[in-house]
N, C-alpha and C positions, 0 to 999 in steps of 0.2 A: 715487116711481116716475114715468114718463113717463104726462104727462099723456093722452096718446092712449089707452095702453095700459089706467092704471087705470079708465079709465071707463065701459069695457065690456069685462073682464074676459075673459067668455066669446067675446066676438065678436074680438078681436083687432085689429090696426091697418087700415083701410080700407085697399084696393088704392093708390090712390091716396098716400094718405099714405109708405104704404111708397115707392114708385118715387119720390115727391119728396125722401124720406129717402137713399134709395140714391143720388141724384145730385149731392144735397149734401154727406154723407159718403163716401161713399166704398164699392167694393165692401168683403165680408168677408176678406178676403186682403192677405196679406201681397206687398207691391211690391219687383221685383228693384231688387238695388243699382244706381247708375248704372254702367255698364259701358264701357269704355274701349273705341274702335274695336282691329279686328287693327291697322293703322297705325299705330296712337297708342301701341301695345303694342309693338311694333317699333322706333318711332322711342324710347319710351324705353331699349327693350334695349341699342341700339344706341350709347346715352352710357355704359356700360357701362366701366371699364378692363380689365377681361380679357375683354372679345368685342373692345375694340378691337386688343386687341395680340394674338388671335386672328389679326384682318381682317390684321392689319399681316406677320406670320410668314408669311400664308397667300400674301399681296401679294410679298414679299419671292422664297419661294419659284416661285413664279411666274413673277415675272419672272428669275429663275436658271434657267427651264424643267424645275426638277423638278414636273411636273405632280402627280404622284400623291402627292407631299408634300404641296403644296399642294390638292387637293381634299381630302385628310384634315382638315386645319384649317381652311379652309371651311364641311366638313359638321360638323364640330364649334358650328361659330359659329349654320349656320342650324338645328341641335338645341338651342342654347340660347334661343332665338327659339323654339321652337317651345313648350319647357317652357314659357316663361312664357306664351305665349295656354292652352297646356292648363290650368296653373294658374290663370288667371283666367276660365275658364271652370269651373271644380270649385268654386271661391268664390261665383261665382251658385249654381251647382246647390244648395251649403249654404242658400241663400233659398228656392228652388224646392221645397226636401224641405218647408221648413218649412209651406210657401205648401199644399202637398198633404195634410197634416196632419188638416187637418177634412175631413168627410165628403163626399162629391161631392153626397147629395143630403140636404136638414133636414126635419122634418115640420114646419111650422106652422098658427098657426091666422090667418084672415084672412076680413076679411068675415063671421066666422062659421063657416066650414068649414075643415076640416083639408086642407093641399094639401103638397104634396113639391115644394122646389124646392132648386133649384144651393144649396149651401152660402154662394157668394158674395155672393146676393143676399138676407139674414138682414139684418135691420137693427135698430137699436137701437129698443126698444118690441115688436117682435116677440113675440108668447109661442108659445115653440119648446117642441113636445112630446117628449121625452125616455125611449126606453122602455129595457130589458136586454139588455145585447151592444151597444149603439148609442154612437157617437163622437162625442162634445159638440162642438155646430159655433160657438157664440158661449161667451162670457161674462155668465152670468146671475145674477138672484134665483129662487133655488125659490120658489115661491106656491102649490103644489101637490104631493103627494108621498104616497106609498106604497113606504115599506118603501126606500129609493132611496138607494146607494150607490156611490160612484164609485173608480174605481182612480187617483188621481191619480201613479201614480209618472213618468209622463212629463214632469212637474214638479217634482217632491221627489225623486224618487229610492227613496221608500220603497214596497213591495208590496203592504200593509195597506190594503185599502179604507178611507174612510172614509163616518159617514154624513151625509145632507144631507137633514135636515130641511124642512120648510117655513117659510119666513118668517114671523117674528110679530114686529106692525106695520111699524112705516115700516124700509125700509133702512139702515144707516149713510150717510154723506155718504162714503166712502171703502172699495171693496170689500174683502175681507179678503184675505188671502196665501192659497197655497194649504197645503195639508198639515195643516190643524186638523180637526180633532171636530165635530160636530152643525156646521158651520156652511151657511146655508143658501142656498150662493152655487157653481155648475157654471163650469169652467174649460174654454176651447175645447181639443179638443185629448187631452182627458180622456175614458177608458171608462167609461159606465153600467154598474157588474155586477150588479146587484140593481134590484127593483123601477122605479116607475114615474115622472114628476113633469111638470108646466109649471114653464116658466122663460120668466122677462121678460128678454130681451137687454139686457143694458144696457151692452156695450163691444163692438167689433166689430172685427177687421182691425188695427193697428196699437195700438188702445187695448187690448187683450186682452192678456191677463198673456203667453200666447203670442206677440204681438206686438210686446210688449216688450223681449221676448228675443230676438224677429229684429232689432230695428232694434242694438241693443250687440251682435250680429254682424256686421253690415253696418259697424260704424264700428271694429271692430278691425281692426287690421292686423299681419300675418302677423310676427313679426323676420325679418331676416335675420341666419344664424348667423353664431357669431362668426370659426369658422374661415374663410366665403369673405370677411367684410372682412380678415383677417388675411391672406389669399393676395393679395386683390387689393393692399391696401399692400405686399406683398413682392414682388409680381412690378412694380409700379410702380417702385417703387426700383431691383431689377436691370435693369429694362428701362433705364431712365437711364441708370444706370452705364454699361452694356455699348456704349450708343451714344456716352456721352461716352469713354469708352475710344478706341471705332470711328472716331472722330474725330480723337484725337492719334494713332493708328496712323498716318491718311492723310497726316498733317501730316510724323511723323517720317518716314515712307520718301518722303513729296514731297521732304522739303528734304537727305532724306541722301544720299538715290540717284537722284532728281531723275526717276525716272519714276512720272509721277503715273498712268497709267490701269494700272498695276499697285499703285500704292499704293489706288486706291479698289479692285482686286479682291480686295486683303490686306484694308483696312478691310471688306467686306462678309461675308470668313472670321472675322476677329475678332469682329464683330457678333454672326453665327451659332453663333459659339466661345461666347458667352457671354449668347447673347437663351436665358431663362430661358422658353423657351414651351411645355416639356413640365408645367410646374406647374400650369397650367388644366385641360390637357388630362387630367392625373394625376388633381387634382380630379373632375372629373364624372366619370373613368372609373371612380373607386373605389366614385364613390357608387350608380353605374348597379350594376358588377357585387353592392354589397355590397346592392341592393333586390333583386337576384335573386335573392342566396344569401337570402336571409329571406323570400322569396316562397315557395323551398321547403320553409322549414316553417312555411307556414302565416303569416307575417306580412307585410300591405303596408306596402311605407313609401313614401308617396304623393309624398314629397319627399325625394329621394336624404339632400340634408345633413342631415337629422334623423335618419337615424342615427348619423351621429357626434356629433351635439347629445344624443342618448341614452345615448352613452357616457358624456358628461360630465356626467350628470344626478350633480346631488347632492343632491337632493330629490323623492321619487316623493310628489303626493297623488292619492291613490287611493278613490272612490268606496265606498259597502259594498256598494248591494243591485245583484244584477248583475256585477258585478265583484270581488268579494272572496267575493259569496256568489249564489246561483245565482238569483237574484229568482225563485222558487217556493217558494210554504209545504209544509211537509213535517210529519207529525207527530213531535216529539224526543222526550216524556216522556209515559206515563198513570201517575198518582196517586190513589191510594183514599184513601179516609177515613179509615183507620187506617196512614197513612204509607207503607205497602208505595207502591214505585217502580218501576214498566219502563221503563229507557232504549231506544229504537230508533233504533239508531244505525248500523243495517246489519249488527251484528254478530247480534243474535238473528234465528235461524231458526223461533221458536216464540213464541206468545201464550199467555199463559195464560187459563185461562177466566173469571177474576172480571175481568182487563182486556178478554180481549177482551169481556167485553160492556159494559163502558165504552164501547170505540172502538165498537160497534152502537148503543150509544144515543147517541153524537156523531153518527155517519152519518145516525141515525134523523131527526135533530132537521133535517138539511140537507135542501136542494132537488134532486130529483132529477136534473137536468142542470144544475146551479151556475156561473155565471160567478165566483163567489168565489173568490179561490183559499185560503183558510182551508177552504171545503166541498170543493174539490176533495184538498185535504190529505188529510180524510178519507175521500173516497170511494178515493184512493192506495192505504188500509190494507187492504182488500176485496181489491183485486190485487195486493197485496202476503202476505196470506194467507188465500187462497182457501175453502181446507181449513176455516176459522170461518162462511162463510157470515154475514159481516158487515149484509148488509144485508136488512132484511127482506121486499122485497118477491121474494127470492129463494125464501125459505122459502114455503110450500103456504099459499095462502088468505089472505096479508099483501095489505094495497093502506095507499093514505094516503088519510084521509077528511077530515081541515082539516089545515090550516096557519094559525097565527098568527105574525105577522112582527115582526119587530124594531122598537120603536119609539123616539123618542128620551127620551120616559117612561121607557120599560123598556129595557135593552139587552141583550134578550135575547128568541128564537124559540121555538116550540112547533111539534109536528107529534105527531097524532093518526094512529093505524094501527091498525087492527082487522085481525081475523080472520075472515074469511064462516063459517067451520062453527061458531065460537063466538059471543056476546055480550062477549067481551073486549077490551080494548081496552090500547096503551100510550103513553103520552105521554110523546116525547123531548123534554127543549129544554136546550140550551145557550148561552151570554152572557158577557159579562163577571160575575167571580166577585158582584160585589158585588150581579149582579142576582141570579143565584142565588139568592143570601142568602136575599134580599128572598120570592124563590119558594117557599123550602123554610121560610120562617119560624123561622130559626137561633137559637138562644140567644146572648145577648153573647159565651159562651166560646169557642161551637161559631164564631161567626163571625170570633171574633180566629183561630182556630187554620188559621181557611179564610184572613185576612188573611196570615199568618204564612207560610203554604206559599206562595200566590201569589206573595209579594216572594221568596221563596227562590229560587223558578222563574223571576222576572222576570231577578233579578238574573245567571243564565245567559243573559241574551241572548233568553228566550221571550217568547211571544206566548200570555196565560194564559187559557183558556175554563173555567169550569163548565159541570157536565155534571148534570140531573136527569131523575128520575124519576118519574111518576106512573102510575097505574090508570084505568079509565074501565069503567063496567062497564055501560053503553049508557044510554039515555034523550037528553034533548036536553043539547046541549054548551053550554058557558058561554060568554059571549060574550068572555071575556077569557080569559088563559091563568091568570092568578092564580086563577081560581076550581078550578081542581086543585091537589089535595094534593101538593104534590112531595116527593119524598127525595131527599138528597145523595146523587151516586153517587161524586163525584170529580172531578179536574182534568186539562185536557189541557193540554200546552205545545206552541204551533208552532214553529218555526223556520224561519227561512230558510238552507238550510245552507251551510256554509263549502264553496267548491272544495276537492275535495281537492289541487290543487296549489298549491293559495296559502300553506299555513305555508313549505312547501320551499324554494320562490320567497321567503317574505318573508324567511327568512334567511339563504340566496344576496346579497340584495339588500343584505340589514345589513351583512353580511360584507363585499361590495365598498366599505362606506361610505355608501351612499346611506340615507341617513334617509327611513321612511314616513310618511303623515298620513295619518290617516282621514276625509274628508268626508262626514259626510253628513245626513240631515233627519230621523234616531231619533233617540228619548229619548238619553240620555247614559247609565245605564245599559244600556242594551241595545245601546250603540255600542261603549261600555269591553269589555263580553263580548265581543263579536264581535273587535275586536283584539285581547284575550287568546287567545280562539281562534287567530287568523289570524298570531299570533308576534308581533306590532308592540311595540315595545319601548314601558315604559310612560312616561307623561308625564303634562302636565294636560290637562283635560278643559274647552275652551272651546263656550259654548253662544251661538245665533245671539242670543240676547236679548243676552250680555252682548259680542257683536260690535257688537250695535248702539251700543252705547254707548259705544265707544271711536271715537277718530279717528282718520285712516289713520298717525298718527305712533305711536298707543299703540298700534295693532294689527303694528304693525312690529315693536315691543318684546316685543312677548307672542308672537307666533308660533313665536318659537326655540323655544320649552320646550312648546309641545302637542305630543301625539299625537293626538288624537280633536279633531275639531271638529263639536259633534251638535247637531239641531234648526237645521241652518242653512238658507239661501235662497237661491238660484239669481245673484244679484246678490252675496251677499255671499261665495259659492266664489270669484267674478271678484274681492273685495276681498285674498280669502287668497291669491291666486295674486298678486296685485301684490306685499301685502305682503313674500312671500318674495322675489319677484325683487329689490325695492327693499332686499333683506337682503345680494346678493350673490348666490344662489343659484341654479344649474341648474334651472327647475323644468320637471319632466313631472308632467302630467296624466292618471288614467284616466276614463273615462266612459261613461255608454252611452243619458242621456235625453237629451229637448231641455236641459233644464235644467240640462245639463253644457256644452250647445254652446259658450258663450261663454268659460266659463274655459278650455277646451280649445281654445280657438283663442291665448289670450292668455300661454298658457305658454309657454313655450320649445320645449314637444314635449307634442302632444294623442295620447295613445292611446286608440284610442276599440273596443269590441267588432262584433266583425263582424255576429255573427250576432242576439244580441239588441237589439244597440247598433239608437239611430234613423237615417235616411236623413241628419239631421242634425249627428248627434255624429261620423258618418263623414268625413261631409263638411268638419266643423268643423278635422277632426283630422289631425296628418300620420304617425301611424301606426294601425295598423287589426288587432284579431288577431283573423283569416280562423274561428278557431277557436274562441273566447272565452276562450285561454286564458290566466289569468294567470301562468302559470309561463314563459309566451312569451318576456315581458317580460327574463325573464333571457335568453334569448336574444339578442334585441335588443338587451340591455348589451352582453354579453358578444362581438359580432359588431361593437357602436359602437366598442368600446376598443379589437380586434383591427385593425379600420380605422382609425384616429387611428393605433396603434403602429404597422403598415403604410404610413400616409403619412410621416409621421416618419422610419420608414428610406429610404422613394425622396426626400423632401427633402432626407435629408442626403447620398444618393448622388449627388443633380442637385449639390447644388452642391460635393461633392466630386470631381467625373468637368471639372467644368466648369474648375475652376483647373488641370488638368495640358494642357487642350485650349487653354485660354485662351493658356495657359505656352509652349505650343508655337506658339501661332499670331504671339504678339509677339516670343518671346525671338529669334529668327533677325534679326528687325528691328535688335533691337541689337547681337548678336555678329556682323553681317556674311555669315551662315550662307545659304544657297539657301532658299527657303522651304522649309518641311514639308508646312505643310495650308493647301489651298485649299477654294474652296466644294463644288465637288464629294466632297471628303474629310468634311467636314463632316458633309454630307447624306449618306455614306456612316455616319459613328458616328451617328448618328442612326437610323437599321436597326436599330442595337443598342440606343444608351439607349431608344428610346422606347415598344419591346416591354418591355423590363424593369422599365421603372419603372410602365408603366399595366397589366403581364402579372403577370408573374414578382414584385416586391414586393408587389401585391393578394394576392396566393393563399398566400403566407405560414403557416405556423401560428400560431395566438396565443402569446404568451407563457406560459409556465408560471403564473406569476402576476398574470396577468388581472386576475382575479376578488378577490383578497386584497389589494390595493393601491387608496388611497382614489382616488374623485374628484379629477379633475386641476382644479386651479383656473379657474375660467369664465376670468379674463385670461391665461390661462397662454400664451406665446407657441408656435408652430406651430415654430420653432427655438430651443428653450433653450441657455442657454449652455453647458451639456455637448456638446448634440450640435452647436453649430456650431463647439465647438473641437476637438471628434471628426472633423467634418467637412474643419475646413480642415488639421488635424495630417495627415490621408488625402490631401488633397489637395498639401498641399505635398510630404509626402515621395514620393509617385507622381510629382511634377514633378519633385522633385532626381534621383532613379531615372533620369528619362528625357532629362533634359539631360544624364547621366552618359552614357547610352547615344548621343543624338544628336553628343555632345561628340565620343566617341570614333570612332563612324561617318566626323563632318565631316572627323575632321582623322589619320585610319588613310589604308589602303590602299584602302578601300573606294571607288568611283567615286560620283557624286555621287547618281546614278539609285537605284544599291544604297544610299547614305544615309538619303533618304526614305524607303524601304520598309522599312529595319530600324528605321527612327525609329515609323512609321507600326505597324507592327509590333510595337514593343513597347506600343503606344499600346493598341491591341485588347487585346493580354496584361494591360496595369494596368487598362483598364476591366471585363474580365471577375474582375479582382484585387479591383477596388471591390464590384461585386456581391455576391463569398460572402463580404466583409468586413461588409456592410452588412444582410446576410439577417435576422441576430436582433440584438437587444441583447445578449444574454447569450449566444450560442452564439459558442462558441471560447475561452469565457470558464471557468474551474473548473465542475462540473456544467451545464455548458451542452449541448447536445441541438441537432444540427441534422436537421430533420425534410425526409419526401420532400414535393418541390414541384414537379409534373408540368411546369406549364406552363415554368419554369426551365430543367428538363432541354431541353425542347423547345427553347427561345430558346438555349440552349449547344450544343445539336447542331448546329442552325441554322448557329449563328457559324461554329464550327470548319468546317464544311461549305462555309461563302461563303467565308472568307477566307483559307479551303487553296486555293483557285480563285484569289482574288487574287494571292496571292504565291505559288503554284504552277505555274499556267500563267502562258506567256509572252503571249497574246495578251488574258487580261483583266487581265495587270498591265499591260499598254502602253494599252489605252486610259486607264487609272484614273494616268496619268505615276508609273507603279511598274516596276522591273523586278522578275525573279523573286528569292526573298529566297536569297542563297548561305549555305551549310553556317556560315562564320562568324559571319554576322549571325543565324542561327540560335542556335548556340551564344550569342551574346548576350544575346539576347531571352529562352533559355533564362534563365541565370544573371543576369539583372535578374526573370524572373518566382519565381526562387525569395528573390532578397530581399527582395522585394515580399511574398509569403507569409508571411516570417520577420516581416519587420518590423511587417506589417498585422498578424500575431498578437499577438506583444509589447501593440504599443498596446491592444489588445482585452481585455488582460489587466488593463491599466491604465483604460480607460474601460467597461471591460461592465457594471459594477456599478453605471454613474450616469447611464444613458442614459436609462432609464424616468423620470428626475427631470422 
């Protein structure tokens, strides 16, 4: 121990001492990350390839004087600027929950007296007094103790108090994990539920197991998904292309037709014919609108693209207590001594009377306002069936006259209750079974058959107490509890219960492919149980001892074939979470303590619990369910997939709407034709692609078969070869359609004015052709289903509306160098929009089935 401390004991560390301690180490608190200025956060945004070719589109427009195009992709640019200062301010705050963690004020002893100070300034050698209900501010040795159990699940994970002894002699050289038995060492951060103790601080602020755990926060870093490197490589390449294009355009009409300030105003249409800048903008809109639909049931997703990173999960590990099960003990089973069994499972409305006074003598044996939540369990059963008058001090003339407490001798309680009108007395206690035993003084048989029942009950997943009886029939009481004759009354099993929507969800989830794991810090059988419960398909059962033992190459190996990983440690969830990404793997995380923060930052996608989850695990995490609820999660797939298949069809609409725009903007160059489309025309179909593809493809139906089609491969490209041959077979034949049309236009009767506009014309017609072509995979296709899509109708009414105005009146077709479109070139436009139809189906017939690939 610290020399200061042990040598006056009672007196604690001189004032002094402490303040020269505190100056040299450090306060008790955990120190935010280094934090990058807004500027610094800016100027890196701003190296960005899709905020540059934002600035660049926004630049472009601009100087073409469409304003209102141009501040659209602006505010686009300075909204992405914005997310990232927001997101690196929510990564401190994940420091800051943690830093708020311990208590604001400690009780210590100093000089000799007990004084209350700031949490921060606790120093190592401190002897910090520790009472019930109270939140452990350092990292200690017990050295004193009564009765004193702490709820560490804010570290393990698991609900189960444990107890914490006093120290007997010298400390280890090396403090213990947390999550053990009798050990006699208090972790910052941690609830006292029971009894009382001093503790000598012996790690403070960064050296604390909580501390720990903030600094492997602090040094993880976020991925980014793999769909925005995938856009930003695609929109890089087409941006290339479309300018080197934009380039030989200026070159061939400079040298063919020799007037060059129209061949740079043709190069600037072709540019914009084919600058891919709605794919950014596609991007963040889906993500924007698809956090909103999941906000409305109840789920944040703190970072747009982790919903489609959700989608693509192909591996959920998933926490148990808390998350799988509601981290509250509940009573499951009472057990008599001649085998008779009541399960409570919700389903019984009635107790019987040799149980219920089982569950009155478990009540009996508790503290009558219990931080435990095993006692609160049973005090539960009292308000759960009133009508038994479960506990005694209900009944006329009961009180409680002692309490003997748990020790680590004996692990097991007593509680003494008389009656004032009589001399009689009854002595509840209940413990672990083997103390029992011990109590009730069992015969070898009587005790195998009490062994025998408890593993049965264990092996369901419980948490197993004996339950005794004794008499007292007045005089003076013994100073121990063993000096009463006890009788076996029977056995209770806790549980921590399953959600009810967690089996539903876990095989929603199996179903779409996605493999579950169990994490967490129980026994292995009582992990096994609870996945059997909770549906998880079975596997092997890897335990954190024998995690220790391997290296991160043999734990690569072994990870495929677990389901349950039990008894593990907060550092070594952060190992399983490598090891699977290092497998290939999509990984999502659930979670909801500190002890989760770190892996749940390191996956691919942290879900973390709203309402029980810590300030931390929220923070850690980039989805959040608002509700606790784990069936959410399906949701959240189910919404991630829907979004990926909805980007999917507006990617392959941009870049099949773009070759017949392209088509029309070169091919005149070389057939010798008047031009078609200039900038102004451009930014005229841009009205329409750009509502449709960030509108109208968002808001989509999912596909039929969502949910029953596996995980799409983590490298899987954002354009597969299906769909960019789907894409460009659309796109070409809408070009040959419409050089047929233009052909006939240039070289009929038609005047050159009416040309364009029947050209220009059928152009609107094929892009509204692309749209219901491109709505589903499979609709139009044998049992395909095309469903109502509001916003759609809306964007088509729109069209038809403006561009009956176009080519209807005479005075907005002459500004737009259109005249009004005549009865023949109607008829045209007609009879190209139904080949277009005919055709686009065909193909649909032939590509529907392989698009999803």
């Amino acid at each position: 121990m610290d020399g200061q401390a042990s040598g006056s004991m009672r007196r604690g560390l001189p004032s002094e001492v402490a303040a020269a301690r505190l100056r040299e180490e450090g306060p008790n608190a955990l120190p935010g990350a280094r934090s990058r200025s807004p500027l610094r956060i800016v100027r890196d945004v701003l190296r960005e390839p899709m905020l540059l070719l934002l600035l660049a589109a926004g630049g472009i427009y601009l100087l073409l004087g469409d304003l209102h195009e141009a501040l659209i992709l602006l505010a686009f640019a300075g909204l992405t600027v914005v997310i990232a200062i927001v997101q690196e301010a929510r990564t401190e705050r994940a420091i800051d929950s943690l830093r708020d963690l311990s208590m604001p004020q400690a009780l210590v002893i100093r000089d000799g007296h007990r004084q209350r100070i700031p949490s921060r300034e606790v120093v190592r050698g401190d002897l910090m007094v520790v009472g019930e209900g109270e939140r452990v501010a350092a990292d200690g040795w017990v050295i004193e103790g009564s009765g004193l159990q702490a709820d560490e699940s804010l570290l393990t994970g698991e609900s189960v108090p444990v107890a914490k002894p006093p120290l007997e002699g010298e400390p280890a050289a090396q403090p213990p994990r947390p999550g053990g038995e009798d050990l006699p060492y208090l972790f910052a951060g941690t609830l006292a539920v029971r009894g009382a103790g001093t503790v000598e601080v012996a790690a403070t602020g960064l050296h604390s197991e909580i501390g720990r755990i903030g600094q492997s926060l602090v040094s993880l870093e976020t991925e980014v998904p793999h769909l925005t490197l995938q856009t930003k490589r695609l929109v890089r390449w087409l941006a290339v292309l479309g300018l080197g294009v934009s380039v030989l355009a200026i070159l061939l009409y400079g040298l063919l037709r020799g007037g060059w300030l129209e061949a740079f105003l043709s190069g600037i249409a072709i540019a914009m014919s084919l600058l891919p800048e709605e794919l950014p903008v596609v991007l963040t809109l889906f993500m924007t609108m698809g956090a909103f639909r999941m906000a409305q049931r109840r789920v944040l997703a703190r970072r747009g693209s982790a919903i489609e990173t959700l989608g693509a999960a192909t591996v959920l590990c998933t926490d148990k207590t808390g998350t799988l099960t509601q981290n509250r003990m509940a009573i499951a089973e009472l057990r008599l001594p001649d085998g008779s069994v009541q399960r409570l499972d919700g389903e019984n409305d009635t107790l019987g009377p040799t149980f219920a006074k089982l569950a009155a003598l478990g009540i009996s044996a508790c503290l009558e306002e219990p931080f435990d939540p095993m006692e609160q369990a049973f005090h539960a059963l009292d308000d759960e069936f009133p009508e038994r008058e479960l506990k005694l001090r209900k009944r006329n003339g009961w009180h409680l006259r002692r309490q003997y407490p748990l020790s680590s001798q004996l692990l097991a309680m007593a509680n003494v209750w008389t009656n004032g009108t009589t001399s009689d007395g009854i002595v509840a206690a209940k413990g672990a079974p083997e103390a029992i035993a011990q109590l009730c003084g069992m015969t070898d048989d009587d005790r195998a058959t009490l062994e025998a029942d408890a593993a049965q009950m264990a092996c369901k997943g419980l948490r197993v107490l004996g339950i005794a009886e004794a008499r007292w029939q007045g005089g003076s009481l013994p100073d121990h509890q063993s000096g009463f004759a006890f009788t076996f009354r029977g056995l209770v099993g806790l549980a921590d219960p399953i959600r009810a929507s967690v089996p539903p969800a876990v095989t929603q989830l199996q179903e779409a492919g996605i493999r579950l794991v169990m994490i967490t810090g129980d026994y292995p059988a009582t992990a096994r149980a609870i996945a059997r419960q909770a549906g998880i398909v079975e596997g092997d059962v890897l335990s954190g001892d024998e995690i220790a033992r391997l290296d991160d190459a043999e734990l690569v190996r072994r990870v495929g074939s677990v389901a349950v990983f039990a008894r593990v440690m907060p550092d070594q969830k952060l190992r399983i979470v490598r090891a699977l990404k290092a497998m290939g793997e999509v990984v999502a995380m659930t979670g909801d303590g500190v002890n989760d923060a770190p892996s749940l930052k390191a996956a691919h996608i942290g879900i973390a619990m709203g309402q029980r989850g810590t300030d931390v695990a929220r923070e850690a995490s980039s989805v959040v369910l608002l509700d606790d609820d784990f069936g959410s999660i399906v949701t959240a797939v189910r919404l991630g997939r829907r979004i990926y298949d909805n980007l999917r069809k507006a990617v392959g609409f941009i870049f099949a709407v773009h070759i017949p725009i392209g088509g029309l903007a070169i091919f005149p160059l070389l057939a010798g034709w008047p031009l078609i489309l200039g900038p102004v025309h451009i930014a005229l179909l841009e009205m329409v692609i750009d509502p449709v593809c960030s509108l109208a493809f968002e808001a989509e139906p999912e596909e039929p078969d969502v949910m029953r089609r596996p995980p799409r491969a983590p490298e899987s490209p954002l354009i597969s070869r299906s769909l960019l041959g789907w894409s460009l077979m659309q796109g070409f034949l809408v070009l040959a359609a419409l050089l047929l049309l233009s052909g006939w236009a240039n070289h009929g009767a038609i005047p050159a004015d009416a040309a364009r506009t029947t050209s220009f014309a059928g152009l609107i017609v094929a892009v509204l052709a692309l749209v219901l072509a491109n709505r589903s995979f499979r609709s139009l296709a044998p049992g395909g289903k095309v469903e109502h899509n509001l916003p759609l109708a809306i964007i088509m009414g729109l069209v038809v509306g403006v561009f009956s105005a176009v080519f209807l009146s005479p005075t907005v077709a002459s500004l737009l160098g259109f005249s009004v479109l005549q009865p023949v070139g109607m008829q045209a436009v007609g009879i190209t929009a139904l080949f277009l139809g005919g055709a686009l189906l065909l193909a649909k017939l032939r590509f529907g089935r392989v698009l999803t690939n």
